[in-house]
C-alpha positions as CSV (number, residue, x, y, z in Angstrom):
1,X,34.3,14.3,-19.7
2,X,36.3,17.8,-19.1
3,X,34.7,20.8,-19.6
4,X,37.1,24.0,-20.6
5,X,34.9,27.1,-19.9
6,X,36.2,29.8,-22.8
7,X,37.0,33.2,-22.2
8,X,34.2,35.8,-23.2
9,X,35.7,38.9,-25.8
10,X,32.2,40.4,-26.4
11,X,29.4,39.4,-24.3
12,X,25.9,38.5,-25.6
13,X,23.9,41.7,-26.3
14,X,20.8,40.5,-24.3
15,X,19.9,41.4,-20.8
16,X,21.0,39.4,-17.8
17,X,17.4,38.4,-17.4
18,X,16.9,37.2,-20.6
19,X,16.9,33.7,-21.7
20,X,19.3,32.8,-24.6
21,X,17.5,32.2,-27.5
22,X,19.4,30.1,-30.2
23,X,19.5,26.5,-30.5
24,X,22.7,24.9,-29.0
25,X,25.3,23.9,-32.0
26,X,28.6,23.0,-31.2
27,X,30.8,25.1,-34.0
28,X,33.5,22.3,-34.0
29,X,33.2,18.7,-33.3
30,X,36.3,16.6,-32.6
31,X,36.8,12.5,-31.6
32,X,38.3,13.5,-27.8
33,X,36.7,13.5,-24.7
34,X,37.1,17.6,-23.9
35,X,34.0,19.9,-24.3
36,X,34.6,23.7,-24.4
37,X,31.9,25.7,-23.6
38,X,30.7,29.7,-24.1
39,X,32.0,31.5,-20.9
40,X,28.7,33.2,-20.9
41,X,26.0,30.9,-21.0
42,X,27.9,27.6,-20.9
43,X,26.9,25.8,-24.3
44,X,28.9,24.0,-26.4
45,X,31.1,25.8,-28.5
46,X,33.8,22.8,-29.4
47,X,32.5,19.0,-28.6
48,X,34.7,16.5,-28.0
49,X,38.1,17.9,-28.6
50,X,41.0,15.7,-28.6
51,X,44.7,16.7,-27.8
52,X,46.0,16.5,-30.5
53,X,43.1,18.6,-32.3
54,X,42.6,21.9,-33.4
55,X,40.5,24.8,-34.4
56,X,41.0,27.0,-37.1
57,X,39.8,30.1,-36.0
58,X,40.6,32.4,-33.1
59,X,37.1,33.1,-31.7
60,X,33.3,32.2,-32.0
61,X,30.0,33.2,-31.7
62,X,27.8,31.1,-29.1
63,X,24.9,29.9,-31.2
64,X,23.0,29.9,-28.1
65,X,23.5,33.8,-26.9
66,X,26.1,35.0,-29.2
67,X,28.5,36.0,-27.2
68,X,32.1,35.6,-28.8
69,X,34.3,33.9,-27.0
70,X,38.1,33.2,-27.3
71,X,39.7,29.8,-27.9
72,X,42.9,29.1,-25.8
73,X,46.4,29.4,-27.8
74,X,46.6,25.7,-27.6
75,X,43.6,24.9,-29.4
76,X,44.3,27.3,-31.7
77,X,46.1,26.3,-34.9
């Protein structure tokens, strides 16, 4: 399965030695076989995303360590 690591507009306000704290919930889940992930921490942000699919917003909060990160034009609707 690919893996598109997103690009990171606000990082996470917790140290670098701390551990993330939420629980990992993809924001979007499509029927594809491409995962992006949070360029920060690396947990799912959009599961599954097919190529024909598409998000509706332009960035996202990582549940896991809230950074926000950017979707690609592409994805974007």
């Amino acid at each position: 399965m690919p893996t598109i690591s997103l690009k990171v507009t606000r990082p996470s306000s917790r140290s670098a030695d701390e551990p993330p704290s939420g629980k990992a919930r993809p924001m979007f889940t499509g029927t594809g076989d491409t995962d992006y992930v949070c360029g920060e921490c690396g947990a799912v942000v959009a599961a599954r995303m097919g190529p024909d699919q598409r998000v509706i917003v332009d960035r996202a909060a990582c549940s896991v360590c809230g950074a926000e990160n950017e979707f690609p034009a592409g994805l974007r609707v």
